[in-house]
C-alpha positions as a Markdown table, in Angstrom:
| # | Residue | x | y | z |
|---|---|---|---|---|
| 1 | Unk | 84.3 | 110.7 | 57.3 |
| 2 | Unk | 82.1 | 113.5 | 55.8 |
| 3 | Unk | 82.8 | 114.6 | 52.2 |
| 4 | Unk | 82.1 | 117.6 | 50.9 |
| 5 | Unk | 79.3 | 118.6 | 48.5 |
| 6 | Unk | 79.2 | 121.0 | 46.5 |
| 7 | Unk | 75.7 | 122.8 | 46.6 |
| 8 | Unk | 76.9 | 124.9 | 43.4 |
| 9 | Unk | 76.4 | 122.3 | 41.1 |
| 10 | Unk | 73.1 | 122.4 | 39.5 |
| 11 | Unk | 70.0 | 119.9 | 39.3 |
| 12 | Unk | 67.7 | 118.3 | 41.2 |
| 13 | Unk | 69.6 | 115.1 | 41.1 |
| 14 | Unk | 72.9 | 116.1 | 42.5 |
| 15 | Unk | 70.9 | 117.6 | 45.3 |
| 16 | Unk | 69.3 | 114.4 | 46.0 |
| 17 | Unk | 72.6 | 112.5 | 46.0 |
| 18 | Unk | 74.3 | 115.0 | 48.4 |
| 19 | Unk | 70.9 | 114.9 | 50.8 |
| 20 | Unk | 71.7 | 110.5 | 50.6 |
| 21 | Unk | 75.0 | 110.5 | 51.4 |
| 22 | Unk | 75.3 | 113.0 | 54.7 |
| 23 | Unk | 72.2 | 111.1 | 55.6 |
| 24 | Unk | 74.0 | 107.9 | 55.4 |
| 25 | Unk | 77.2 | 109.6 | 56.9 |
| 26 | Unk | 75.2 | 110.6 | 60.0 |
| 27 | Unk | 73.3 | 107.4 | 60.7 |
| 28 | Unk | 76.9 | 106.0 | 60.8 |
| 29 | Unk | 77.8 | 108.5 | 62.9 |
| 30 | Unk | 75.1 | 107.7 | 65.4 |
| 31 | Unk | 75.8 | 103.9 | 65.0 |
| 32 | Unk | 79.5 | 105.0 | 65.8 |
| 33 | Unk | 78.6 | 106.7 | 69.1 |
| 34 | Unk | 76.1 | 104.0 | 70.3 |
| 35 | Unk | 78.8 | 101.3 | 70.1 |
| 36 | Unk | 81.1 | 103.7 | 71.8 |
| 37 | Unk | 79.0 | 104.3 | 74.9 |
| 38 | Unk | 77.8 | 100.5 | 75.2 |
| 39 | Unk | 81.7 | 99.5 | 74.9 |
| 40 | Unk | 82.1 | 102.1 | 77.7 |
| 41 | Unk | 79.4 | 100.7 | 79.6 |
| 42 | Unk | 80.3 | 97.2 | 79.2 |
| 43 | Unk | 84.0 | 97.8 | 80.0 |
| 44 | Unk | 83.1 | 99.2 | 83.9 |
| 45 | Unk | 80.2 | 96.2 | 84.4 |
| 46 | Unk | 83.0 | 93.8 | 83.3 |
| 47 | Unk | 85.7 | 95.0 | 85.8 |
| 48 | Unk | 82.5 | 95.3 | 88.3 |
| 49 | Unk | 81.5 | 91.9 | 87.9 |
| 50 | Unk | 85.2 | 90.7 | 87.9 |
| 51 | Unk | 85.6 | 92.1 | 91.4 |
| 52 | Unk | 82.7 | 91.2 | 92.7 |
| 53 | Unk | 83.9 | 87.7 | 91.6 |
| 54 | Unk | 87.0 | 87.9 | 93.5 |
| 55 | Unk | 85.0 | 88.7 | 96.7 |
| 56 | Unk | 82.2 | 86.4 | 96.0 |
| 57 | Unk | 84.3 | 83.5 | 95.8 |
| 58 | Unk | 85.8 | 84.1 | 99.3 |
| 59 | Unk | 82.4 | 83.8 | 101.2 |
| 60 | Unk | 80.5 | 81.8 | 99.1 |
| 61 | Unk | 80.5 | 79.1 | 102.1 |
| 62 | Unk | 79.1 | 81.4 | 104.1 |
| 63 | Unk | 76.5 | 83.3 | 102.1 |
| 64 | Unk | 74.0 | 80.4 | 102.1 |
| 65 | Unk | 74.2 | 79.7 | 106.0 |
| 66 | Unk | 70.8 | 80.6 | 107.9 |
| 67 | Unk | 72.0 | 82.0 | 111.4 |
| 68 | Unk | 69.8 | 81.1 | 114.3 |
| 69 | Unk | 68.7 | 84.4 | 116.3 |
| 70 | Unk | 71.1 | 85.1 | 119.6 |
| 71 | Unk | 71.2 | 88.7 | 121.6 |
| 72 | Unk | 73.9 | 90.5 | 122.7 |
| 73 | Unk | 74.3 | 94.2 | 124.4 |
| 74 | Unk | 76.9 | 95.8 | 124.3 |
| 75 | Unk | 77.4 | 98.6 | 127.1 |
| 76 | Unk | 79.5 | 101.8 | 125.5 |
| 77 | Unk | 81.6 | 103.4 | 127.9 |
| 78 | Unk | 81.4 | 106.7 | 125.9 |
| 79 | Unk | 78.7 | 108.7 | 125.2 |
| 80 | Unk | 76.2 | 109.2 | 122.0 |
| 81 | Unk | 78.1 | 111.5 | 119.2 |
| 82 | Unk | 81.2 | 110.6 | 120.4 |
| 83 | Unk | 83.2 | 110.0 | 117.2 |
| 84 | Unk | 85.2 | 106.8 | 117.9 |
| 85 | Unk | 82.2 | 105.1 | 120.2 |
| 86 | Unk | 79.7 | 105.5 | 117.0 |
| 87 | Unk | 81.9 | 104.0 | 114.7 |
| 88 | Unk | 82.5 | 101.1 | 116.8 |
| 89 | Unk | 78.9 | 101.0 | 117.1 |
| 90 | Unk | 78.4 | 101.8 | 113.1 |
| 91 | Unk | 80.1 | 98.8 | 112.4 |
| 92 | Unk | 79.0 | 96.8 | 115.1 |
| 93 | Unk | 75.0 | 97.3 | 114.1 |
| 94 | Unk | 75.8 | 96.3 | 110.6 |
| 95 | Unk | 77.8 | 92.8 | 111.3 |
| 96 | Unk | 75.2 | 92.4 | 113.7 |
| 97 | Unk | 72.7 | 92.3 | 111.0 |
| 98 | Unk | 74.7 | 90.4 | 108.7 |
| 99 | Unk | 75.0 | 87.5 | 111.6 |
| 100 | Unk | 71.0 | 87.6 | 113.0 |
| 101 | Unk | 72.3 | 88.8 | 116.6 |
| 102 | Unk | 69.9 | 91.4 | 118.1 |
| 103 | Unk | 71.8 | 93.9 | 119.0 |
| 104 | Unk | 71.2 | 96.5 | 122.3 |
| 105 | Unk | 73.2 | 99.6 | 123.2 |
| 106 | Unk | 73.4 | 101.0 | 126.8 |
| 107 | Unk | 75.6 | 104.0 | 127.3 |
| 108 | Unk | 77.7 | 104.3 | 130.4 |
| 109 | Unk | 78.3 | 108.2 | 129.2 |
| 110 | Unk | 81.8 | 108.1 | 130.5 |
| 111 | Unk | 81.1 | 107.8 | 134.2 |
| 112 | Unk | 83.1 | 104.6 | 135.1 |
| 113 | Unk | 80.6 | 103.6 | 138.0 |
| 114 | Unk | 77.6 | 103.6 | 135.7 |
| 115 | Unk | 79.3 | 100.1 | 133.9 |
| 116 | Unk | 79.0 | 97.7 | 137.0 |
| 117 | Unk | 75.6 | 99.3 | 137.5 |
| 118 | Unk | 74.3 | 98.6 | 134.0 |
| 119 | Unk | 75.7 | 95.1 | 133.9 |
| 120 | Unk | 74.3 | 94.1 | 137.4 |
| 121 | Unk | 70.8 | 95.7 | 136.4 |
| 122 | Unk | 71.7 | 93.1 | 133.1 |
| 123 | Unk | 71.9 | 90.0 | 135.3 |
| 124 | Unk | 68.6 | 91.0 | 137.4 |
| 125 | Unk | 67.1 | 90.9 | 134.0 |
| 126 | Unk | 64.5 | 87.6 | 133.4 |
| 127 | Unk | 65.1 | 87.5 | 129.9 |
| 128 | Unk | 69.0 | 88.3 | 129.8 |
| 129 | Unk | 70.9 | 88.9 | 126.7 |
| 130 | Unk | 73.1 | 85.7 | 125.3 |
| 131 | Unk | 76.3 | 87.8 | 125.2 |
| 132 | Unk | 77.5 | 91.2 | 126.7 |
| 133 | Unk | 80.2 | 92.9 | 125.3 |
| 134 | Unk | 81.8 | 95.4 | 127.3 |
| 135 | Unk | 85.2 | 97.6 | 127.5 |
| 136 | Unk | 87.2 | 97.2 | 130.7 |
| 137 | Unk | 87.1 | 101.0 | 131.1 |
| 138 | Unk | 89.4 | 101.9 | 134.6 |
| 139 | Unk | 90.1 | 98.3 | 135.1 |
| 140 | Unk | 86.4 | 97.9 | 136.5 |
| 141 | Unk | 84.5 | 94.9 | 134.8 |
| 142 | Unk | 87.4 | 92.2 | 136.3 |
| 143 | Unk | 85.8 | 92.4 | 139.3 |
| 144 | Unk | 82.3 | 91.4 | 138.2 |
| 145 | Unk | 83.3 | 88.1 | 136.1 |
| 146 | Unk | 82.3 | 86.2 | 139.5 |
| 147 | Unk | 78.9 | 87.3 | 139.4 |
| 148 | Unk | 78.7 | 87.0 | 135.6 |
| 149 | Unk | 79.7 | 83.7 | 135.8 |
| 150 | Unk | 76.5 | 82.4 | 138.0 |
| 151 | Unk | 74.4 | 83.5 | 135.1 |
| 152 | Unk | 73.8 | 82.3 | 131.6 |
| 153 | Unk | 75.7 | 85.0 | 129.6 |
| 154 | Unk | 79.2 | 84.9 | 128.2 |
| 155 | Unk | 81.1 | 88.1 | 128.0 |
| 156 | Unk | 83.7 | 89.5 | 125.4 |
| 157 | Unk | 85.8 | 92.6 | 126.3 |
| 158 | Unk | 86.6 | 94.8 | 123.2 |
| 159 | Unk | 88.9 | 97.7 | 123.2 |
| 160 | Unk | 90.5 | 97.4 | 126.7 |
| 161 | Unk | 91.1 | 94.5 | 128.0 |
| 162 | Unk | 92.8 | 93.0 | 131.6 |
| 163 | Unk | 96.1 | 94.6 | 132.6 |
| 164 | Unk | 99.2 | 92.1 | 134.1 |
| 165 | Unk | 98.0 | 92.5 | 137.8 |
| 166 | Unk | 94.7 | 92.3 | 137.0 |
| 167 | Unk | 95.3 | 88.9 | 134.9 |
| 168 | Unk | 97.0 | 87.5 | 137.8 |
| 169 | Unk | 94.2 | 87.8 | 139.8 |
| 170 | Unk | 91.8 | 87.0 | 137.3 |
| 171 | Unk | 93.1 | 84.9 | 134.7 |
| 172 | Unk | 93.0 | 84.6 | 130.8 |
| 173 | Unk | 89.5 | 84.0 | 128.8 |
| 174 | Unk | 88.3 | 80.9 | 129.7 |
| 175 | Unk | 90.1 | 80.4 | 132.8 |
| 176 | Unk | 88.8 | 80.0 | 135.7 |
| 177 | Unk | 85.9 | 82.2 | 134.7 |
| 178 | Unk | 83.8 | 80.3 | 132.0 |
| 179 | Unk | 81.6 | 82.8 | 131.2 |
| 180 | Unk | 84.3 | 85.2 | 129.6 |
| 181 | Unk | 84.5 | 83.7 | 125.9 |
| 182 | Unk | 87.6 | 86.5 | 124.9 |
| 183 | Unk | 89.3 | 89.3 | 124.5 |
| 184 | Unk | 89.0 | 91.4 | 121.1 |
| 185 | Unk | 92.4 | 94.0 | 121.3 |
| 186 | Unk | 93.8 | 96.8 | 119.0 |
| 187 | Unk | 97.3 | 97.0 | 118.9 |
| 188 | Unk | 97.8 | 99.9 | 120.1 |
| 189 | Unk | 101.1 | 100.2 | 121.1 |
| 190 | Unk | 102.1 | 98.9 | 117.5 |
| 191 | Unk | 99.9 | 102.0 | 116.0 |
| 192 | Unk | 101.7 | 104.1 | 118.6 |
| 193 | Unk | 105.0 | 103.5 | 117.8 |
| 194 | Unk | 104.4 | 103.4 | 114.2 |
| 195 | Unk | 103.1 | 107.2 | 114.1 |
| 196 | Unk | 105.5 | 108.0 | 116.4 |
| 197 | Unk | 108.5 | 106.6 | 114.0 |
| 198 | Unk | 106.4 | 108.5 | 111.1 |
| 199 | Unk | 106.8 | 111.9 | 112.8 |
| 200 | Unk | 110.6 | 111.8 | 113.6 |
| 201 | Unk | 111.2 | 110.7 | 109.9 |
| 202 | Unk | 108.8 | 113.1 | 108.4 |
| 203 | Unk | 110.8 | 115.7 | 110.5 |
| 204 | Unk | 114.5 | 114.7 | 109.5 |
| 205 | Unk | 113.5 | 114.7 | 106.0 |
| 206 | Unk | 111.8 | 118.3 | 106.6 |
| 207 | Unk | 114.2 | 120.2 | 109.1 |
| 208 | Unk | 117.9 | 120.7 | 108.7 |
| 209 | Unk | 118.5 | 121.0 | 112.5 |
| 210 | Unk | 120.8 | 118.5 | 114.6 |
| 211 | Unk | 117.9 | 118.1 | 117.6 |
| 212 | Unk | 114.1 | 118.3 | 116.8 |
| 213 | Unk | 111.5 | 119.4 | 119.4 |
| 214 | Unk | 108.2 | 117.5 | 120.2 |
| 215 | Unk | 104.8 | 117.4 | 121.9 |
| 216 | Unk | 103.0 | 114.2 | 122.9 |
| 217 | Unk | 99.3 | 114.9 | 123.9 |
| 218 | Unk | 97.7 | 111.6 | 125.7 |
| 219 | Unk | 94.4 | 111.0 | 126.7 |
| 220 | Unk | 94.9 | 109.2 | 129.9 |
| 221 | Unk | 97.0 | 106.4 | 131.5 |
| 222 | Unk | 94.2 | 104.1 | 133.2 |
| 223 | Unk | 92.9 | 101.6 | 130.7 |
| 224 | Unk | 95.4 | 98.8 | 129.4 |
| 225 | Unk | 95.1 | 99.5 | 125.8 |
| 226 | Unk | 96.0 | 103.3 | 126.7 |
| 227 | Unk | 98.6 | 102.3 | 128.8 |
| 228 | Unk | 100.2 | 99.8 | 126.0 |
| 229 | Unk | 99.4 | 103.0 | 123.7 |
| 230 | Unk | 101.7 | 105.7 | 125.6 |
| 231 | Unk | 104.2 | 103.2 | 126.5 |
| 232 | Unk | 105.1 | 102.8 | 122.4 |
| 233 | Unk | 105.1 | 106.3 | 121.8 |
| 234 | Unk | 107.4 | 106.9 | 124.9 |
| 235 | Unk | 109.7 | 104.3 | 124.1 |
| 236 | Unk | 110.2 | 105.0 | 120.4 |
| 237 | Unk | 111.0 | 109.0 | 121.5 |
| 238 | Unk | 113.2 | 107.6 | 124.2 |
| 239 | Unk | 115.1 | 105.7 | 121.8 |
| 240 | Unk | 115.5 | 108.9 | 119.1 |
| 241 | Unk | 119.1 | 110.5 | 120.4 |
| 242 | Unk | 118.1 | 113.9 | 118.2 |
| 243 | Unk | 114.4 | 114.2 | 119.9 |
| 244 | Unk | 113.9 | 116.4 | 122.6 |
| 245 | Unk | 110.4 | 115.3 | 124.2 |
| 246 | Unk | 109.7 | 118.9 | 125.6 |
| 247 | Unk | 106.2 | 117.7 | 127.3 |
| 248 | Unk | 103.8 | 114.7 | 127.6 |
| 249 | Unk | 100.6 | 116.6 | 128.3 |
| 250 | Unk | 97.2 | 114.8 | 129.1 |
| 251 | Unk | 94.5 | 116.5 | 126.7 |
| 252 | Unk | 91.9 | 113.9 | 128.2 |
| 253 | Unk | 90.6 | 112.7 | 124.6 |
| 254 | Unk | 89.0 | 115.9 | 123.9 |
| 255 | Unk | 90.0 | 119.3 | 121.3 |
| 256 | Unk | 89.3 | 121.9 | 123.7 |
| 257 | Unk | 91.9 | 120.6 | 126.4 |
| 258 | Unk | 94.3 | 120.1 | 123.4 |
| 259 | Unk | 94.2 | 123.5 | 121.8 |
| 260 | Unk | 94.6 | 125.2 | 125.4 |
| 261 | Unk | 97.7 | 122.9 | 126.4 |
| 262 | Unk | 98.9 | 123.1 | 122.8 |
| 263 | Unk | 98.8 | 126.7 | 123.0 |
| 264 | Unk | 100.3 | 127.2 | 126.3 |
| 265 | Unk | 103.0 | 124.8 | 124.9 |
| 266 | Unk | 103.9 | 127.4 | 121.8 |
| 267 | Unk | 104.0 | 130.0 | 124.2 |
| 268 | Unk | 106.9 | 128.5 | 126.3 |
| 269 | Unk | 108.8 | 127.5 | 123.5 |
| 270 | Unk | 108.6 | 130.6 | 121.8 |
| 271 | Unk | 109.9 | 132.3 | 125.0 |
| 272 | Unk | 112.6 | 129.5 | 124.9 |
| 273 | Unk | 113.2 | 130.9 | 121.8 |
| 274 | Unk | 112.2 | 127.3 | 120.1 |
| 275 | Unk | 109.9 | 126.2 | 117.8 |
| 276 | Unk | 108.2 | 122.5 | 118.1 |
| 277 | Unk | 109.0 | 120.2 | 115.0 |
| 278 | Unk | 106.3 | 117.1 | 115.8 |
| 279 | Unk | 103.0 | 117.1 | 117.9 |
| 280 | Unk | 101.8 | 112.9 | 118.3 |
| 281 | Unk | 98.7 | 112.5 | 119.8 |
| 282 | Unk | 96.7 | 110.0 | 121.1 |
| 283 | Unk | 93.1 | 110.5 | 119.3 |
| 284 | Unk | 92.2 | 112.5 | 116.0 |
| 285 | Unk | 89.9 | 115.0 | 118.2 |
| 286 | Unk | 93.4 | 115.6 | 120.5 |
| 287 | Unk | 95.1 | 116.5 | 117.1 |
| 288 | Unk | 92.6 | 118.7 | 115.5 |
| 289 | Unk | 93.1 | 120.6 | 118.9 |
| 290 | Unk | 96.8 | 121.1 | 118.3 |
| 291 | Unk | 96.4 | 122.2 | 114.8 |
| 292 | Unk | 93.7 | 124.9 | 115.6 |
| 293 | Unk | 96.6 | 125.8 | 118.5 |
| 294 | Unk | 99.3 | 126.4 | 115.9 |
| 295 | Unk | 97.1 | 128.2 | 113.0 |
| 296 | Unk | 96.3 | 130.4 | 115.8 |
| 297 | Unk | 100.3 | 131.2 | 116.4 |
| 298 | Unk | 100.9 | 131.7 | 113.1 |
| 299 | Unk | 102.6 | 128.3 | 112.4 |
| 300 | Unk | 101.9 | 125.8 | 109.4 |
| 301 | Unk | 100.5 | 122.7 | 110.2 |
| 302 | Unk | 102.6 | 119.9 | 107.7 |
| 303 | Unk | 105.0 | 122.6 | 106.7 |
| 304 | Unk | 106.3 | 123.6 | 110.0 |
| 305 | Unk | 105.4 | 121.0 | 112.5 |
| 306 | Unk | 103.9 | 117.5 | 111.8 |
| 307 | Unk | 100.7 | 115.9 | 113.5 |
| 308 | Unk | 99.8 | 112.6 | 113.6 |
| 309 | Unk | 96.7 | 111.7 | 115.3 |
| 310 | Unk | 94.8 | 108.4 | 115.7 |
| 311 | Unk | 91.0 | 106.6 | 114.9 |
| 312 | Unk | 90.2 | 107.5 | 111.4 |
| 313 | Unk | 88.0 | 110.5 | 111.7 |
| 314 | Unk | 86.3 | 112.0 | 108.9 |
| 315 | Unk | 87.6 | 115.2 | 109.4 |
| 316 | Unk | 91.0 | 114.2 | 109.7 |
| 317 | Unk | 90.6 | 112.1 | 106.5 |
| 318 | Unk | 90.5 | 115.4 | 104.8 |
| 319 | Unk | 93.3 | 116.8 | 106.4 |
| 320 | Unk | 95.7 | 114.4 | 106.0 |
| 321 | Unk | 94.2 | 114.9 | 101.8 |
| 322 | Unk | 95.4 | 118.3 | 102.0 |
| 323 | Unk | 99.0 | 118.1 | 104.4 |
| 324 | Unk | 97.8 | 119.6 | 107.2 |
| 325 | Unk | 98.5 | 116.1 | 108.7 |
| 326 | Unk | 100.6 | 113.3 | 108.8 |
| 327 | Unk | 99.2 | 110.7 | 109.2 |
| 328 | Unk | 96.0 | 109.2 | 111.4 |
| 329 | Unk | 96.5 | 105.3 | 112.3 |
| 330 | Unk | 93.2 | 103.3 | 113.3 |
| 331 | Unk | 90.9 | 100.1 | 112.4 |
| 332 | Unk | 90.2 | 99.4 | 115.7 |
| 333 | Unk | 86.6 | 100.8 | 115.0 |
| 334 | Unk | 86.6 | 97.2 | 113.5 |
| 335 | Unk | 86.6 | 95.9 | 117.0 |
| 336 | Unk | 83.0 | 96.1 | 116.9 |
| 337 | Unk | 82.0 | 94.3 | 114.0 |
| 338 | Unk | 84.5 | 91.8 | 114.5 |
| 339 | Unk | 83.3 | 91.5 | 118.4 |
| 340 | Unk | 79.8 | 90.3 | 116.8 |
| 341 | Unk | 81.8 | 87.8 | 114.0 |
| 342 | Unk | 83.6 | 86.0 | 117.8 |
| 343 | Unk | 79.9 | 85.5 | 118.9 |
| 344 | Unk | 78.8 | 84.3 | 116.0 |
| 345 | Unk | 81.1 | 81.4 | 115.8 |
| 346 | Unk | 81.3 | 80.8 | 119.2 |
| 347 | Unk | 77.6 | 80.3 | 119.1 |
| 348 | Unk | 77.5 | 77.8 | 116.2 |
| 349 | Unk | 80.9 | 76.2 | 117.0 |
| 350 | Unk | 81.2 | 73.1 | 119.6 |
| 351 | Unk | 85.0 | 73.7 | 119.8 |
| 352 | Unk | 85.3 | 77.5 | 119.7 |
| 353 | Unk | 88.0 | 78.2 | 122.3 |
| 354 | Unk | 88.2 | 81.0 | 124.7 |
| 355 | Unk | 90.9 | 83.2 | 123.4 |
| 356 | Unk | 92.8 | 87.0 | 123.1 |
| 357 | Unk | 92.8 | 88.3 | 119.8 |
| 358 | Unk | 95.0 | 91.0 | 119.3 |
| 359 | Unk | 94.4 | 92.3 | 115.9 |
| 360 | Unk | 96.5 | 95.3 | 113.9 |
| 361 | Unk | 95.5 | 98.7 | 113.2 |
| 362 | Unk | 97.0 | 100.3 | 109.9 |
| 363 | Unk | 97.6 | 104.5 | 109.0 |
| 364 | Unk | 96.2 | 106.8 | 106.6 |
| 365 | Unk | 98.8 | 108.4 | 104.8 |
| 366 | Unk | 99.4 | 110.5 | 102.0 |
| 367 | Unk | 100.5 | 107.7 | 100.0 |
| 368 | Unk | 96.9 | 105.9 | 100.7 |
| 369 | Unk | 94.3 | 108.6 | 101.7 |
| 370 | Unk | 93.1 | 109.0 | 98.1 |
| 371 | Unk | 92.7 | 105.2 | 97.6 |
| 372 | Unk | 91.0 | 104.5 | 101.0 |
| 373 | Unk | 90.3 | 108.2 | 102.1 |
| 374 | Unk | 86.2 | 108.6 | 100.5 |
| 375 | Unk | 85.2 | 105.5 | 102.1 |
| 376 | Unk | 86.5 | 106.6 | 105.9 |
| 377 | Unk | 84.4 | 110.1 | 105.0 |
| 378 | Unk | 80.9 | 108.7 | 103.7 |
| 379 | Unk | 81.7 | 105.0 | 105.4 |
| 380 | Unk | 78.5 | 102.1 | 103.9 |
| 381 | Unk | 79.2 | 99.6 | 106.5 |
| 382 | Unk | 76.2 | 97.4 | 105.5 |
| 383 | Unk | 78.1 | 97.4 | 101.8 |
| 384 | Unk | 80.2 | 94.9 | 103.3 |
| 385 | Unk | 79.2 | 91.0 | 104.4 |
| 386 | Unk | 80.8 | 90.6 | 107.6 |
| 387 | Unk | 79.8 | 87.0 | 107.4 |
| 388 | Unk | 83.1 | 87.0 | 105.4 |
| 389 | Unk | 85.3 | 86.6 | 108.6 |
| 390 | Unk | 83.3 | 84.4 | 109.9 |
| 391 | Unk | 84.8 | 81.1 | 110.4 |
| 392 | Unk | 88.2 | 81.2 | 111.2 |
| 393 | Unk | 90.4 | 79.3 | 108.6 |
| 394 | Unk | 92.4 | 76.9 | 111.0 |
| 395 | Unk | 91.5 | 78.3 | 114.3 |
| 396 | Unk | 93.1 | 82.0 | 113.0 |
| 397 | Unk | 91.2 | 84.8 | 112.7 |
| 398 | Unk | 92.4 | 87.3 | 109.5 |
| 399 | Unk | 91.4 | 90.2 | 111.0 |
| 400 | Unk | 93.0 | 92.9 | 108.4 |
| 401 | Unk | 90.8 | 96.6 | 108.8 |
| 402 | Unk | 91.8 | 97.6 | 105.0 |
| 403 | Unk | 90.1 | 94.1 | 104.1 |
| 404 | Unk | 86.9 | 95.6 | 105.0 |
| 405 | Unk | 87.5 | 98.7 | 103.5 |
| 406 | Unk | 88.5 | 97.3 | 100.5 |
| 407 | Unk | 85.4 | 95.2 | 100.4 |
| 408 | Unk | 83.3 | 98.0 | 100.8 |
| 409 | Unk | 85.3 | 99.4 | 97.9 |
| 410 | Unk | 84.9 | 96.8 | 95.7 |
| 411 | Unk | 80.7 | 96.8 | 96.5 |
| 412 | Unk | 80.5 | 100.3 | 96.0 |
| 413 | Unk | 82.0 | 100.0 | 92.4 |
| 414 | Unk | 79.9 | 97.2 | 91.5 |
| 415 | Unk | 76.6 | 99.0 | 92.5 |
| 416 | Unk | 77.4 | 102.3 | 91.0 |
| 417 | Unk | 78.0 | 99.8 | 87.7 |
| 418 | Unk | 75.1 | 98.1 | 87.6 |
| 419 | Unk | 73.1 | 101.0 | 88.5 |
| 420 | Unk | 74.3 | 103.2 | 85.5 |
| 421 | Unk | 73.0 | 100.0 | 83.2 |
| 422 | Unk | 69.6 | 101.1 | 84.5 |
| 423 | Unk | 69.9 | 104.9 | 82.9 |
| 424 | Unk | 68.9 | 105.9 | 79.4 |
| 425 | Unk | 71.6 | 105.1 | 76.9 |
| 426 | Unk | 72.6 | 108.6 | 76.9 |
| 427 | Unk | 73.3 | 108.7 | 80.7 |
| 428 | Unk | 75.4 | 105.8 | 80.8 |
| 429 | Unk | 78.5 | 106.7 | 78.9 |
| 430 | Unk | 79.1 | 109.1 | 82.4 |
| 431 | Unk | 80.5 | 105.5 | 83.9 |
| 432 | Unk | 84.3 | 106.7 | 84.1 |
| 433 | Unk | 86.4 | 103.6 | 82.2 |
């Protein structure tokens, strides 16, 4: 676009002309870039705006209802810090907020006997809660639905709920004991056998050996959900004729009892004069454990064994990122946000029935960690408007955890958009196209 001048020629006149015409080149120049930057600009609000449509048009029915205040508590089994337990709570705080329920957390800090005594010292209260949501941790809140039932509140179990003896004494939701409105599941076992299945594949593609060696570290066998849980991952290595299940060990949830079994483990093999191929176990912190185990005994995590682990965890998001494991299944953090979506409706419904829910969980994999992976790490649960899955089109809850991912997604685009709008021209053109 710039000519050349030639600043040899003599006169004042040529000189003028020249000084015109780069003047006018640059001004066009400027105009140029401006345009560019605004196009830029206007390209990323557009695609913003076009998925914040998509969204918006989903809950528009239920953006403009005004929730009348309820209460619920919800008594954690676990204790504060404890990965999984705050997520469940991370989420369940922001639905909460979304759907006016006043929300209180009482920790049981994973002494079984301190759950009766928190929910009894609930029903002596004057000024109960509306709802208490609880997790049947070692089968123990069955037993108090009697008492529960003389008082105003309705319960919802989360997590864990009744196991097949236990419903035979005690029934289904609804029946005979009124005051227990559901049951809000995982499906564990499905997430179970599905990490499971991803291991033994992983490893025949990997290993040209006729049998394959493996580890499974549980957590416990007490709760139903766990129970359901080992009983996937059990049956799909019973079933795999070329898997040899050297141990089941219990790592009770935790890294330290993991990497100490783990390592014990490695040390039998190796005098065996074998080498494990796949490690599944039942919790991310379980699987961190093993990993540490094997770095330490000079093995590759993802190169010479596989891991898979299970409930999302930050720090296993960046591990699966970088190979050093397979996989890590989860979403049934969503359990508690979705828990506060069942009260919801149940409060403003007339013909809400009492009802399991058993909703899937989903895995993080290489082929999805760099799609979903930055919003498990830095998670902005109050990015998404839970009053979405409120509702229930037909009676059926859609109960997806990527959805709320995805939403979150979709929200953080749109405000990192609209924000750079608000910069000086010559900050905006950093929105990537």
């Amino acid at each position: 676009m710039l000519h050349t001048c030639n600043f040899m020629l003599q006169g004042d006149v040529m000189h003028q002309q020249c000084i015109k015409r780069l003047a006018r080149h640059a001004a066009a120049m400027r105009w140029c870039c401006l345009i560019l930057v605004t196009g830029l600009c206007l390209s990323a609000l557009s695609r913003a705006l076009a998925i914040e449509a998509a969204t918006t048009s989903n809950r528009e029915s239920s953006n403009h209802v005004i929730y009348s205040p309820i209460s619920a508590t919800f008594i954690n089994p676990g204790l504060k810090g404890e990965r999984f337990w705050d997520m469940i709570v991370a989420t369940m705080q922001a639905a909460a907020q979304d759907l006016n329920i006043r929300l209180e957390v009482l920790y049981a800090d994973r002494v079984h006997a301190a759950i009766p005594y928190l929910i009894n010292d609930i029903l002596r209260r004057k000024t109960p809660p509306d709802y208490l949501v609880v997790v049947n941790d070692a089968k123990i809140v069955a037993s108090l639905l009697p008492a529960i039932d003389k008082s105003s509140i309705k319960l919802l179990m989360i997590v864990n709920g009744l196991d097949d003896e236990q419903k035979r004494e005690y029934g289904i939701p609804g029946s005979p004991h009124q005051s227990w409105i559901g049951s809000l599941l995982p499906d564990m076992e499905g997430a179970a056998r599905r990490t499971a299945r991803g291991l033994l594949l992983a490893a025949r593609q990997q290993f040209d050996t006729p049998v394959y060696h493996g580890l499974a570290l549980i957590g416990e066998n007490t709760t139903s959900g766990i129970i359901a849980m080992n009983k996937g991952v059990l049956d799909v290595f019973a079933h795999a004729d070329d898997l040899i299940l050297d141990r089941v060990l219990e790592a009770r949830w935790n890294q330290q009892d993991a990497q100490r079994l783990t390592t014990h483990y490695l040390a039998w093999m190796k005098q065996n004069g074998e080498a494990p191929h796949i490690i599944w176990a039942a919790n991310d912190s379980m699987a961190i454990g093993a990993i540490d185990a094997l770095s330490a005994s000079g093995l590759t995590p993802g190169k010479d064994v596989f891991i898979s682990g299970m409930n999302w965890s930050p720090e296993v998001i960046n591990m699966v990122e970088d190979g050093r494991m397979l996989m890590t299944d989860g979403g049934h953090i969503m359990a508690g946000a979705w828990s506060m979506v069942m009260l919801r409706d149940y409060e403003d419904s007339t013909d809400m029935p009492a009802r399991e829910i058993i909703f899937p969980m989903t895995a993080i994999t290489r082929n999805n960690v760099e799609f979903y992976g930055p919003s498990l790490k830095n998670p902005h649960w109050d990015l998404v408007d839970f009053s979405y899955f409120t509702r229930p089109n037909e009676g059926q809850y859609h109960f997806q955890p990527l959805d709320v991912l995805e939403l979150m997604i979709n929200n953080q685009y749109t405000s990192s958009a609209i924000d750079k709008l608000a910069l000086p021209i010559t900050e905006r053109g950093k929105i990537t196209p």
